[in-house]
C-alpha positions in Angstrom: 207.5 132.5 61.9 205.0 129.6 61.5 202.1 131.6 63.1 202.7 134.5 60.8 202.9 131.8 57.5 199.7 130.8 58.8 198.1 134.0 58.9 199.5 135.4 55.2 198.3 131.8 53.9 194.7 131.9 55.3 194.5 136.0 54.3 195.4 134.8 50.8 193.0 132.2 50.7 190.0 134.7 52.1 191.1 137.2 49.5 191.3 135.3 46.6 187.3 133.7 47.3 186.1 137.5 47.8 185.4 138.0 44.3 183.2 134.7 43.9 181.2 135.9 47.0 180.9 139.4 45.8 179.3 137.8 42.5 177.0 135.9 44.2 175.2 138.4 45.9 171.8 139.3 44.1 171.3 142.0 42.1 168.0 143.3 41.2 165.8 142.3 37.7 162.8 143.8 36.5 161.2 141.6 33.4 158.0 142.6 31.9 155.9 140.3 29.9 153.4 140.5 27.4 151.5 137.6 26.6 148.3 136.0 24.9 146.4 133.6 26.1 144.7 130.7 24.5 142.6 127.8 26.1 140.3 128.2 28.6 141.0 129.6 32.3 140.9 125.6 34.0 144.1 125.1 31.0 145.7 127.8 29.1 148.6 128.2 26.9 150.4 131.6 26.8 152.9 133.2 23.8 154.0 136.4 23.8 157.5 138.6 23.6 159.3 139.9 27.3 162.4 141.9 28.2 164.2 142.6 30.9 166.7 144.9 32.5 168.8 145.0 35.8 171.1 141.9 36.0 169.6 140.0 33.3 169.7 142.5 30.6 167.4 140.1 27.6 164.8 140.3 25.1 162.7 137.7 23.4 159.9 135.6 22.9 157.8 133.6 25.9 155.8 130.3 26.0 154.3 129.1 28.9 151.1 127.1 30.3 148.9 128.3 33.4 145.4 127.6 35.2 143.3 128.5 37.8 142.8 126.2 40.7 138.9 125.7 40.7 136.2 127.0 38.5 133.6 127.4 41.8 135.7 131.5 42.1 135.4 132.2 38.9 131.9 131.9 38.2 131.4 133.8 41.4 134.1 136.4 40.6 135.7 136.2 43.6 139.2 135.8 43.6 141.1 132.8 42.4 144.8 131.5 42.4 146.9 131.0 39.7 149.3 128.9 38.7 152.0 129.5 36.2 154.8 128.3 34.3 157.0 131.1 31.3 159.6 130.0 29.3 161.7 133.1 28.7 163.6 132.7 25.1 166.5 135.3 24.3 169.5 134.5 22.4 171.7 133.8 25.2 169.3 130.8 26.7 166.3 130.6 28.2 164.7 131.3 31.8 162.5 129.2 33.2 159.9 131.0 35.6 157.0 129.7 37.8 154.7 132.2 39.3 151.8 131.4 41.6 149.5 134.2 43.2 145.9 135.5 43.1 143.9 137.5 40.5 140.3 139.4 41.3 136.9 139.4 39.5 137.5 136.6 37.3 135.2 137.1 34.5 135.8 140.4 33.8 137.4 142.8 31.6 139.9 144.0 33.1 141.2 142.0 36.0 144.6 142.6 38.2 147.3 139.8 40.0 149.6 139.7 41.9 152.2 136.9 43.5 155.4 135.5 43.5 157.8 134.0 41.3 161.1 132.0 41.5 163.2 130.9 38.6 163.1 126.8 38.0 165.3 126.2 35.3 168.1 128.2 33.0 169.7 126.7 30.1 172.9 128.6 28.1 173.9 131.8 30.0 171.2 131.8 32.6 171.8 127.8 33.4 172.9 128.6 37.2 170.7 131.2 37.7 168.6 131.6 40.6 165.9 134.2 41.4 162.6 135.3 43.0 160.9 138.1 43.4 156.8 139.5 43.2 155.2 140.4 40.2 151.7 142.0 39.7 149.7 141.3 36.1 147.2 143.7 34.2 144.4 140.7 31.9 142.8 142.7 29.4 139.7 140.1 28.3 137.6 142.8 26.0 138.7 141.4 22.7 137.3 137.9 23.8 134.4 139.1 25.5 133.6 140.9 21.8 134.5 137.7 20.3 137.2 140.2 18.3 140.6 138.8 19.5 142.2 136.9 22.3 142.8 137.6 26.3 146.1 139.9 26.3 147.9 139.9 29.9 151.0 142.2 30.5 153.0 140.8 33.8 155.6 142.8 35.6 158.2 141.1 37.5 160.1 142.4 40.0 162.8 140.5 41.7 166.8 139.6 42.4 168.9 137.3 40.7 172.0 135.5 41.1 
C-alpha cells in the first residue's frame, strides 16, 4: 500500500511540473529592425522602429550603440566585426539585444552582415526572457555618401526564445 502511495504521490508531482517544462521550451522569433545610424563607424548610435512575430509578438521603437573593432579593415574594405547593443521598446517592456558578427566592404554602399545575437536584459513582460539566434543585416550608406541623409541599416533576426 505504501509502495503504491509512493508511486501516485511522485506521478502527481511529475504531472503537475509538466506544464512549467512544456513552457520553457523555446519557441521561435523572427524580429526585424530598421534603424539609422549616426556617429561614425569606430562609435555609433542607432534609432529606429522594429517588430516582431513568433513568440514575441511586439512592435516599437529601438535605440542602441555599436562599433567596429579596428579602423585598419575598413579603410582596406575588407571585412570587419561588429559589435552591437539594441534596446527593443514596445509597450509591454523592453528587450535588450547584443549582436556581434562580421560585415563586408566597409566603405561601401551597400554592405551585408551577418552574426549572432543573444538577449541580455528584459524589463516588464520580457524580464525573464532568454534568447539567441543569427541575424543577417542589409547597410544602405548612399544617402551619406551623397551627403543627402544618413546610413539606413535593416537587420533581420532570427532566433528562439524562452
Amino acid at each position: 500500500m505504501r509502495v503504491r502511495l509512493l508511486i501516485l504521490g511522485v506521478s502527481a508531482m511529475l504531472l503537475a511540473s509538466a506544464p512549467a517544462a512544456i513552457a520553457a521550451q523555446p519557441q521561435p522569433v523572427t524580429i526585424t529592425v530598421e534603424l539609422v545610424l549616426q556617429g561614425n563607424l569606430e562609435t555609433s548610435t542607432t534609432t529606429g522602429t522594429f517588430s516582431s512575430s513568433g513568440a514575441v509578438d511586439a512592435a516599437g521603437t529601438e535605440t542602441g550603440s555599436g562599433w567596429f573593432a579596428g579602423q585598419g579593415h575598413l579603410r582596406t574594405g575588407e571585412p570587419n566585426s561588429l559589435h552591437s547593443t539594441m534596446r527593443l521598446s514596445g509597450p509591454d517592456g523592453t528587450i535588450t539585444i547584443d549582436l556581434v558578427g562580421m560585415f563586408g566592404q566597409l566603405p561601401a554602399p551597400l554592405a551585408n552582415g551577418d552574426g549572432r545575437w543573444i538577449v541580455s536584459e528584459g524589463t516588464g513582460a520580457y524580464e525573464s526572457l532568454q534568447g539567441r539566434g543569427t541575424w543577417t543585416a542589409l547597410a544602405d550608406f548612399r544617402d551619406a555618401f551623397a551627403h543627402i541623409g544618413p546610413p539606413r541599416v535593416t537587420f533581420t533576426l532570427s532566433g528562439t526564445v524562452n
